[in-house]
C-alpha positions as CSV (number, residue, x, y, z in Angstrom):
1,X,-69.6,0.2,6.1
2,X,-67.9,-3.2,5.0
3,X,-66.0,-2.1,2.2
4,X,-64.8,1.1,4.0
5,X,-63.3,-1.5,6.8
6,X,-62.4,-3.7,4.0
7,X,-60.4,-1.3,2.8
8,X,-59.0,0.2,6.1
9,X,-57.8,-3.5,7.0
10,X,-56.3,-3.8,4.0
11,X,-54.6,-0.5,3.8
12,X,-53.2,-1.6,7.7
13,X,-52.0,-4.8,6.6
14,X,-49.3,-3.4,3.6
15,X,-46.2,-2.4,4.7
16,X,-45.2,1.4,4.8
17,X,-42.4,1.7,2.4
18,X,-39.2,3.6,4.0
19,X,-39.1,7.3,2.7
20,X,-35.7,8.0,4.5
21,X,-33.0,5.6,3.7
22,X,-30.1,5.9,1.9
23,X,-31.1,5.3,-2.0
24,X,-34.5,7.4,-0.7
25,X,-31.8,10.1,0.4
26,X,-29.3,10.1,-2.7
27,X,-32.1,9.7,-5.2
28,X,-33.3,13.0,-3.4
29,X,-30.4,14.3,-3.9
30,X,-30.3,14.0,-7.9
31,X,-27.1,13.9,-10.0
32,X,-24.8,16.1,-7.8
33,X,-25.1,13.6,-4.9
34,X,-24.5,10.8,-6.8
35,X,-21.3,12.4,-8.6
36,X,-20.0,13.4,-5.2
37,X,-20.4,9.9,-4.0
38,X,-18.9,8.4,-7.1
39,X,-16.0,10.6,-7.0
40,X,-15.7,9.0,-3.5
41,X,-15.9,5.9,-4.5
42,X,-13.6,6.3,-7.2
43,X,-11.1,7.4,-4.4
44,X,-11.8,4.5,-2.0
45,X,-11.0,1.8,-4.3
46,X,-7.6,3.5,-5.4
47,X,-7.0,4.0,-2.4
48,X,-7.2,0.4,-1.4
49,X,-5.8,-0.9,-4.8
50,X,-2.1,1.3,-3.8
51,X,-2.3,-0.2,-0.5
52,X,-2.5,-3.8,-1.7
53,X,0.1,-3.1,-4.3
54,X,2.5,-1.0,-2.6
55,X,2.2,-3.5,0.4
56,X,3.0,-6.7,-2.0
57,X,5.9,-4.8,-3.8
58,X,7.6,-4.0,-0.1
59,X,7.2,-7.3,1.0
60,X,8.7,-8.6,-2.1
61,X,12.2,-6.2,-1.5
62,X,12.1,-7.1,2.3
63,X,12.1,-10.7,1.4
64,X,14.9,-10.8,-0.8
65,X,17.2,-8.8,1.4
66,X,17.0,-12.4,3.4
67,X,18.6,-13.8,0.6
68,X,20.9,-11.0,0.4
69,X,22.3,-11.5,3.5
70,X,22.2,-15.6,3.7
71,X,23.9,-16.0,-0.1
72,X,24.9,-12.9,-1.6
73,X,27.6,-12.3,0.3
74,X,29.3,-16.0,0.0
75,X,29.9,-15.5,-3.5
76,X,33.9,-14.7,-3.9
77,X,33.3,-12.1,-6.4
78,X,30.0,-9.8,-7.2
79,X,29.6,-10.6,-10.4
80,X,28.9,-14.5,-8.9
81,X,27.1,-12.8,-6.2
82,X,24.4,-10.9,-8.7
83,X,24.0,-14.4,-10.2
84,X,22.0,-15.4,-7.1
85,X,20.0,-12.5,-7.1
86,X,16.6,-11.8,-8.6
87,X,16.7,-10.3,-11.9
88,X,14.8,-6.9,-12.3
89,X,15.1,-6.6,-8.2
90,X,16.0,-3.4,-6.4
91,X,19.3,-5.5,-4.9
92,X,20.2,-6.8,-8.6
93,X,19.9,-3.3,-9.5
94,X,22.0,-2.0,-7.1
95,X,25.2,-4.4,-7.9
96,X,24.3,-4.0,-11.5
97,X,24.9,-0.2,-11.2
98,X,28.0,-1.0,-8.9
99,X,29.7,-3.4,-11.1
100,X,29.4,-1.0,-14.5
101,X,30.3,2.3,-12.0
102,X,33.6,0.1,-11.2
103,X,34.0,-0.5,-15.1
104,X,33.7,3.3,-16.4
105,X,36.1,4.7,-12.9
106,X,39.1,3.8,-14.9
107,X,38.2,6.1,-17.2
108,X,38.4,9.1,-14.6
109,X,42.4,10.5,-13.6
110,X,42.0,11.4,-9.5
111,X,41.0,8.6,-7.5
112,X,39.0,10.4,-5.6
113,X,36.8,11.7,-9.0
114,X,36.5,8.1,-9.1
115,X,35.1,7.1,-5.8
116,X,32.6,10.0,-5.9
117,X,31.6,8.2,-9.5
118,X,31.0,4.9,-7.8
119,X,29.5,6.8,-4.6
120,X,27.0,9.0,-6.9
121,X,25.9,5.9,-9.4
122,X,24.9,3.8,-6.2
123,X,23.1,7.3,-4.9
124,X,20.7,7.5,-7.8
125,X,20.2,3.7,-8.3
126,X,19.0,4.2,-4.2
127,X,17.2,7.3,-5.8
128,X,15.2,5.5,-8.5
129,X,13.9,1.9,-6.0
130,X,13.1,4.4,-3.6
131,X,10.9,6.9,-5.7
132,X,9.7,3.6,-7.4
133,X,8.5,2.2,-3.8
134,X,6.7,6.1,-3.4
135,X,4.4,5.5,-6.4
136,X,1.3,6.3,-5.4
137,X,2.0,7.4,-2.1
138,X,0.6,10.9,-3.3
139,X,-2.7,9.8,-4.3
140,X,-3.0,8.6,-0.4
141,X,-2.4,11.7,1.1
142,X,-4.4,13.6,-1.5
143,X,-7.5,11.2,-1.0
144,X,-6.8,11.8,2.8
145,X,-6.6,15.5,2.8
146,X,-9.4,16.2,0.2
147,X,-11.8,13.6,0.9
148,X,-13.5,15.2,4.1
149,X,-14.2,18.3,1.8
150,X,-15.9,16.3,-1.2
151,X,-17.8,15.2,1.7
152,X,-18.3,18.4,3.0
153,X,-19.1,19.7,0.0
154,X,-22.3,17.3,-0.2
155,X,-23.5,18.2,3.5
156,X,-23.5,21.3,2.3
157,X,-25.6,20.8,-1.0
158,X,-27.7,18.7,1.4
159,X,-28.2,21.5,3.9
160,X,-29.0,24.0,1.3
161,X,-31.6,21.5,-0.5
162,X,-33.6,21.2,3.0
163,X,-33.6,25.5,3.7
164,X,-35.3,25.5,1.2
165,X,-37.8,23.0,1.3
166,X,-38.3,24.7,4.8
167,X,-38.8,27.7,2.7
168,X,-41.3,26.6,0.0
169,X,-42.9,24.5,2.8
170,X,-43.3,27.3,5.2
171,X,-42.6,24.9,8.2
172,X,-39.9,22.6,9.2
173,X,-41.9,19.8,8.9
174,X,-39.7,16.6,9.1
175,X,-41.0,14.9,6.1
176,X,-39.5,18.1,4.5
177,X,-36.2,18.1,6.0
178,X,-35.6,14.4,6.4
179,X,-34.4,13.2,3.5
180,X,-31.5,16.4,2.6
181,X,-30.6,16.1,6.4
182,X,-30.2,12.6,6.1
183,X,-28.1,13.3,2.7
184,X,-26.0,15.6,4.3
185,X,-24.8,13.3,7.1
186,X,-24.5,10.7,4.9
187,X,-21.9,12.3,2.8
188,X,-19.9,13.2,5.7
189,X,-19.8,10.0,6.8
190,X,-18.5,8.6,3.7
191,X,-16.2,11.7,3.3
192,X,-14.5,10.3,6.6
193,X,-14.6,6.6,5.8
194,X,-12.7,7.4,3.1
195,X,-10.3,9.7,4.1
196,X,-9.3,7.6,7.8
197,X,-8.3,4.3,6.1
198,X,-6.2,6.7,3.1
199,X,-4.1,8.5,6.0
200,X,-3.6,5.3,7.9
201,X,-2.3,3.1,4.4
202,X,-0.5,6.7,3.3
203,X,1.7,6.6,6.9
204,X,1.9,3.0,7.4
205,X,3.9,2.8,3.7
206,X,5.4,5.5,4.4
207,X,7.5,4.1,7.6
208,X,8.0,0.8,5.8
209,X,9.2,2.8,2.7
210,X,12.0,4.3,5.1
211,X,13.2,0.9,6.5
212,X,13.7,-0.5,3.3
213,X,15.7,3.1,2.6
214,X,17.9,2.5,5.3
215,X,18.6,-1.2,3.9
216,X,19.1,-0.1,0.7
217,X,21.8,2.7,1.9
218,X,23.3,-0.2,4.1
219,X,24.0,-2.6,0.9
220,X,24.7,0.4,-1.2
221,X,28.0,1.3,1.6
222,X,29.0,-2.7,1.6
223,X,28.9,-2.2,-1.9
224,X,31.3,0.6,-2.3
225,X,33.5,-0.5,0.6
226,X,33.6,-4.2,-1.2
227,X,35.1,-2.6,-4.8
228,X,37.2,0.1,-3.2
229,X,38.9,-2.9,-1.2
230,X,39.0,-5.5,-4.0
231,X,36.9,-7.3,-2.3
232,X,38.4,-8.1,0.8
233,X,35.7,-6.1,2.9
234,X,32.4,-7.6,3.4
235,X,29.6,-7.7,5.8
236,X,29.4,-10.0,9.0
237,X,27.8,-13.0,7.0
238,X,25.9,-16.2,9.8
239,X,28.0,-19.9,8.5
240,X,26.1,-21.5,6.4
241,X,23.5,-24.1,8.0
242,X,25.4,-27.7,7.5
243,X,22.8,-30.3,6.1
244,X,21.2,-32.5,8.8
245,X,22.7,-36.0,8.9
246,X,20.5,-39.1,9.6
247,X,21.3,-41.0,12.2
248,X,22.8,-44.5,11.9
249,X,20.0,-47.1,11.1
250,X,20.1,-49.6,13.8
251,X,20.8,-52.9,13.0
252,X,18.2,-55.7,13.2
253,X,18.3,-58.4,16.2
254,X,20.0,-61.3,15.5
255,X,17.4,-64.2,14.7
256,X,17.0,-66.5,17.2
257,X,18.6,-70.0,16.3
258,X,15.7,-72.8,16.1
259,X,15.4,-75.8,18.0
């Protein structure tokens, strides 16, 4: 009698281990759940690694059209301008192109053939930064549109697994139905969690992508206007900040003549 309350004490006292969480629930589900999940994984973190990337290289292009506008434009020639520009940037590009567009239009006989020549070399320069800034954009939208239906696909492996432990059990006993139910909202879950936060990052750099389109098309039109006139046309540029000047020092009280 003692020993058998022994034991029951004993037996009271440990903890009862959790059959229905979520390792209890993938490791349930075998190697198909955990594939599905690490193809979603997979998809989260590139996902997030484009939107980090993509966000740094548009902040970098938006930032340097400040110094477009603030220098650029000062120089007296674009050659002296593209001096003040970034090297490798999409706005060095861009008067790069310009400036060897303006040094092959001798070569055609209408002037017209040779402002179309200018017009279309700026065109595809725009072309190229702006399928550049796109990079990865489709991965986004293909994690964002097929994401709920890897998820999908595990709720319904996860469905399927507890039919038929319903089946084999001959009741729906919820230590039988638990652990694929819970798999089955599980993936779901993560099938959305991935997918909401790839549509969001795919439309947010989307809209910034077509800003810095428009302010690409706007310097590409200075451009053309600027070489077709020889450079007497050029943008609206703000004077130039003139350095602050200190103010006089004061001079020092005369010292007092002792007695």
């Amino acid at each position: 009698m003692i020993t058998q309350l022994l034991t029951a004490a004993a037996a009271g006292g440990e903890e009862v281990k959790n059959q229905f969480g979520f390792w209890e629930a993938m490791n349930q589900g075998g190697v198909i759940a955990w594939s599905i999940f690490g193809v979603m994984v997979i998809m989260s973190v590139g996902s997030f690694y484009i939107l980090i990337t993509k966000l740094l290289e548009q902040n970098k292009v938006m930032s340097q059209y400040k110094d477009v506008r603030n220098s650029f434009w000062r120089a007296n020639t674009l050659k002296e301008g593209a001096t003040k520009l970034e090297k490798n940037s999409a706005w060095r590009q861009l008067v790069d192109d310009a400036l060897k567009a303006e040094q092959e239009h001798g070569k055609m006989t209408d002037a017209l053939e040779a402002h179309d020549w200018m017009h279309g070399t700026l065109a595809r320069s725009e072309s190229a930064i702006n399928a550049k800034l796109a990079g990865g954009l489709p991965f986004l939208a293909s994690v964002g549109a097929t994401a709920p239906f890897v998820g999908l696909l595990g709720t319904v492996i996860g469905i399927y697994r507890a039919l038929i432990n319903i089946g084999l059990a001959g009741s729906a006993s919820i230590d039988k139905v638990a652990g694929p139910v819970g798999e089955a909202l599980i993936m779901t879950a993560i099938g959305l969690l991935v997918a909401v936060p790839a549509v969001l990052a795919y439309n947010w750099l989307s809209s910034r992508n077509k800003k810095i389109a428009g302010m690409l098309s706007g310097f590409s039109t200075d451009l053309l206007a600027n070489l077709n006139s020889n450079g007497t046309v050029k943008p609206a540029v703000a004077p130039a900040k003139a350095p602050a000047q200190k103010a006089p020092a004061k001079p020092a009280p005369a010292a007092k003549p002792k007695a």
